[in-house]
Each structure stands twice: as C-alpha cells, then as structure tokens.
N, C-alpha and C positions, 0 to 999 in steps of 0.2 A: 713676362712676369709683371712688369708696370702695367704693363695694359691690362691686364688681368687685375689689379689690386684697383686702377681707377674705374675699373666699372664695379667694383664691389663697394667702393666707395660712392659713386654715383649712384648706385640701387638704394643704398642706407641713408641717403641724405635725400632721394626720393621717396621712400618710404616715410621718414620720417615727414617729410612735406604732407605725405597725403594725410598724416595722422593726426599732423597739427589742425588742418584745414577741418577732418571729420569733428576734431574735438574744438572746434572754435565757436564762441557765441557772439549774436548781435545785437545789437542797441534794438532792434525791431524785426521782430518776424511775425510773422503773417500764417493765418489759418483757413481751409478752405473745406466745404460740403465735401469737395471730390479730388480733397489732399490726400497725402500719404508721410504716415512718421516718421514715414524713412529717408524723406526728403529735407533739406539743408532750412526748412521755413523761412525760404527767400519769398518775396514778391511773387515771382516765376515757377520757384516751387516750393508751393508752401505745405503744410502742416495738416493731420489732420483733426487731431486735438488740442486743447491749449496743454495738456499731460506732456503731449509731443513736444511743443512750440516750448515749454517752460524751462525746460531744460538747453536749450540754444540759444536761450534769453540773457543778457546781461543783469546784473541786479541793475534798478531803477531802470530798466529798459521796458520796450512797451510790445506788446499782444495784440497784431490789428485784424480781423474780421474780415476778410474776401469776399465771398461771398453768403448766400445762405446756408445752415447749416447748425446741427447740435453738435455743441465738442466737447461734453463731457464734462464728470467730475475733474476737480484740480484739488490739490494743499498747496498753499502757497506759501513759502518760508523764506519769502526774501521782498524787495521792496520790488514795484511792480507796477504796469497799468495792461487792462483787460480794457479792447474798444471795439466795441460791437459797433462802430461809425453808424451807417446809416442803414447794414442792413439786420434782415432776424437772425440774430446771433442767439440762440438758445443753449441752455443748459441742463439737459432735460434724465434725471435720473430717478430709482424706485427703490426704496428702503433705505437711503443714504444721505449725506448731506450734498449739496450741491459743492458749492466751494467753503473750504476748512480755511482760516485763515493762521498760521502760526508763525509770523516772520518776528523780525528781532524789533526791542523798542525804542529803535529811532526809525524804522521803515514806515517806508508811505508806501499804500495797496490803493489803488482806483479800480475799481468794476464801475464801469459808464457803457448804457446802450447794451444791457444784455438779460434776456429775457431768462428766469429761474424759473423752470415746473417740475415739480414731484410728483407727477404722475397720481397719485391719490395717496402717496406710502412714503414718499419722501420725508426724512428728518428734518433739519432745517436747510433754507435756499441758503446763507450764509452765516457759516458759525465763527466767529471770532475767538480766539484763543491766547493769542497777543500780537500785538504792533504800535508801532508809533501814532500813527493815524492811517483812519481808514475810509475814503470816500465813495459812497455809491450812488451814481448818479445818475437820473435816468433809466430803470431799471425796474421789471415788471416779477410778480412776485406771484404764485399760484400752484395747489398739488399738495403743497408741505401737513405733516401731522402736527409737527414741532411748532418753531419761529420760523416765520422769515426773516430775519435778521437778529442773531444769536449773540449777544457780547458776552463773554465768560472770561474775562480778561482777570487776573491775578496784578496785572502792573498797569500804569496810568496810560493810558488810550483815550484818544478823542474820536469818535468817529460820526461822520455827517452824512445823511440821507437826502438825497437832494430831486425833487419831480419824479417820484418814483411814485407806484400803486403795488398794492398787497391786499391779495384776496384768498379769507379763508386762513389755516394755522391755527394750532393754542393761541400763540402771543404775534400779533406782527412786528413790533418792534423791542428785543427785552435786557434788561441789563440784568442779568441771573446769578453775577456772581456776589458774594457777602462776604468778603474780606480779600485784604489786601491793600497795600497805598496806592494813594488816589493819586491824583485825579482820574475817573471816572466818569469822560459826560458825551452824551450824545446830541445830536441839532439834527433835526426835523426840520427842512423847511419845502413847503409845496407836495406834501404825501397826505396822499391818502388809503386810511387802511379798513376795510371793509368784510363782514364775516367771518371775521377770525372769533376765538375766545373772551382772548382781552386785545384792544387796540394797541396799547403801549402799557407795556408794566416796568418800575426798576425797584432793585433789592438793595441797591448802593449807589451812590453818584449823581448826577445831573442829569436830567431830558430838557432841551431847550425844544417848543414846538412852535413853530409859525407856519400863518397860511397851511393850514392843513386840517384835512377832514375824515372825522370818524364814523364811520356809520355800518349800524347793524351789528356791533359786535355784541356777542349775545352776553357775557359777563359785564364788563366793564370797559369804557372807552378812552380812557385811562387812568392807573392806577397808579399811586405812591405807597406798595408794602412801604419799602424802606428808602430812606433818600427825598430828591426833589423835583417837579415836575412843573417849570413853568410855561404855559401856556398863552399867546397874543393870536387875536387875528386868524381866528380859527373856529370850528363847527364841530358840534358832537347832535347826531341825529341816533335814532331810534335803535340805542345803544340799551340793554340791560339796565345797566346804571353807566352815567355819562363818564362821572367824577368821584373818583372818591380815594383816599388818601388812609390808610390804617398809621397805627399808633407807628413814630420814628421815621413818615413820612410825612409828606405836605405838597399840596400844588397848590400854583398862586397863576389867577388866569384875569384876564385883562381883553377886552372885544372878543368875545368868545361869546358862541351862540350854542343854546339848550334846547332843542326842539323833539320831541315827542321821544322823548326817551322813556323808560319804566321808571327812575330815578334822574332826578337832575343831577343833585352834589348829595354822595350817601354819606353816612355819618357809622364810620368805621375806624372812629379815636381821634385820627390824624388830626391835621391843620388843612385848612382849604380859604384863602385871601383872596378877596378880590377887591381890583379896581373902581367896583362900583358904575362900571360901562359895558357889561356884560347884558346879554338877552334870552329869556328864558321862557318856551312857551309850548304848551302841550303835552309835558312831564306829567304823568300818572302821578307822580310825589317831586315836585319841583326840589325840594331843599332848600341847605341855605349854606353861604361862608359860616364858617364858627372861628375864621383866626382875625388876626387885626388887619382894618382895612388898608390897601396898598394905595402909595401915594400917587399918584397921576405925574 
C-alpha cells in the first residue's frame, strides 16, 4: 500500500512538473521561418510566429529573429521588444493591421529591424492604441491603405521613429486621436516617408522631425490639422503641398529645405515660423511664414 501511494504521489508531482515547465515563460525567445508554435521558442526550438513566441514571453522580455521568415500579425499588451537582428524578419499581412499596439501606460514596446507589408489591402503597418513609449527603429514600411504608423492613444504616449522608410499609405506617420490628456508627442529622426497621402499629419500633440525626408507625397508633406509640428534639418521634395498648418495647428521649421513642390508653405489658417535659414526653390507657389519669426 505505501508503494502504491508513493508512486501516486510521484506521478502528481511529475505531472505537475511537466505543467509547470509547459506553462513557463522566458526573458527571450526566439522565432524561426521553419519553427513550430508548439515548440518551448527556445534558441533550439523556436517559434513560428511572434502570436506563438508572445505568449512564452516575460513582460519586458524580448522577441529575437532566427532566421528568415514572415511571422505574422501580433496585439501586443504588455511591454516588449520585437528584434528582427540582422536578418528579413517580415510582417507580411492583407486586410489587417500589421501589429496593434495596446499594452498598459508605463510599458515600453520596441519593433527594431522588421520589415511591415500589406500586400496592397493592409490597414495600418502599426496601430498604436496605448502604452508608455513606443520605439520603432529601423523598420521598413509598404502595402498599407491606412498609416504606417497609427498613434490613436486616449493617454499620454511618446513614441520615436527612428532610420526607418515608408512608402505609400493615407498617412505615413499620424497622430489621429482628438482628445484626451496629453502628453502626446512623437520624434521622427532619420525617416523618410515617400508616396503616401500626407507624409506626417497630427490632430493633437507634438511631432518633433529631424534629418528627415519627404518626398512625393501627393496631399501634404506635412500637416498641422491640430497641434504642433516642428521641423530642423530636414527636406520636403515634390510634395502636393510641402507645409502647411490649418487653424489650431502650427509648424515651425528651421534648415529645412522646399524644392519643387506644387506649394512650398500653404496658407490653411494656421501658424507657420520660421528660422529664417530655411531653403526654397522650384515651388510652383513657393509661400511664406505668416507667424513670428523663430530665434536662432
């Protein structure tokens, strides 16, 4: 009878071993072209989506990229980093958002090194919905109907784009929501966004832009409906209209260059300041600042 009860006891405290192990997640796991979800997204055996990988993930723990390979839609609701390292890590989906962002607001979400296509029908490559901060860096943007990069944030969110390209979209970069406490701001530095609608639009909040370049966007290369958009160190090429700022918005831009757009700076109510060290040349209708000049 003892013997009998110590292996019933030894089956239950190995079962329960194997359950804990199944249910266990890691600081880092890993995804691969020619993984399987069923697998523990170790090193050895990894993942075949990040869908798969996110759920064996720690919060603040991180997503690494094996080899090549497309791994699909994700919602992300917790803090995070996605690292496409060094190889083509795509995201490649049709009628849908690429990745939803909805984690809590003190979460950090990184996407670094990962390639967004919507196939021609894709919503937006990433929609933002809330978080703490959100860093995208290095990251290729194409396919979308929508934005490629979606902020729709109701609570205060900073989020930074960083050596990234976006081609094509309504909006490449947009801050679309219109109420709610702020802070609201985004930083642009080293992007460029090309054949979309409008380059950058915001409805609320801040766009910080450096070293970055707009070109070809057929509306507007970027826009202040509402809020502020300032601009250094930066190009708008043969954009619709380069700049232009409607009533309760404003951009104020500083070594910024205007070349063959259909409109330089439109005159859509707003405020538009400049530094007075800006360059402007081949504009069907060049324009002008209309707010007070910015001090050096």
């Amino acid at each position: 009878m003892k013997r009998f009860l110590k292996i019933v006891l030894l089956s239950v405290v190995v079962a329960f071993g194997f359950a804990a192990t199944a249910h266990a997640q890691a600081t880092r796991t890993w995804v691969s072209g020619v993984g399987d979800d069923a697998n523990p997204c170790s090193r050895t055996a990894p993942c075949k989506t990040f869908a798969g990988a996110i759920a064996k993930t720690t919060a603040v723990g991180e997503i690494s990229v094996l080899d090549p390979g497309g791994f699909g839609a994700l919602t992300i609701t917790k803090a995070i980093t996605l690292s496409g390292g060094g190889e083509l890590a795509s995201i490649l989906v049709a009628g849908t958002n690429g990745i939803v962002i909805a984690a809590g607001p003190t979460d950090t979400v990184i996407l670094r090194n990962l390639e967004f296509h919507g196939s021609g029908s894709g919503l937006s490559g990433v929609l933002i919905q809330s978080a703490g901060k959100v860093i995208i860096d290095h990251c290729t943007f194409q396919g979308f109907t929508a934005d490629n990069v979606e902020i729709a944030v109701t609570s205060p969110t900073y989020v930074t784009v960083l050596d990234s390209v976006m081609t094509g979209g309504a909006i490449g970069v947009s801050i679309d929501s219109t109420s709610g406490p702020g802070p609201v701001v985004a930083l642009l530095k080293n992007v460029t966004i090309q054949g979309a609608g409008v380059g950058v639009q915001t409805m609320r909040g801040v766009v910080d832009i450096t070293h970055s370049t707009f070109q070809n966007n057929k509306t507007y290369g970027v826009y202040a409906s509402v809020g502020y958009i300032n601009m250094a160190d930066s190009a708008l090429a043969f954009n619709g209209t380069a700049i232009q700022a409607s009533t309760g918005g404003s951009v104020a831009i500083s070594n910024v260059s205007l070349f063959n757009n259909g409109v330089g700076i439109g005159s859509g109510g707003g405020s538009v300041q400049s530094a007075g060290n800006n360059l402007s040349a081949g504009n069907t209708t060049p324009g002008a600042p209309n707010g007070a000049a910015l001090v050096q």
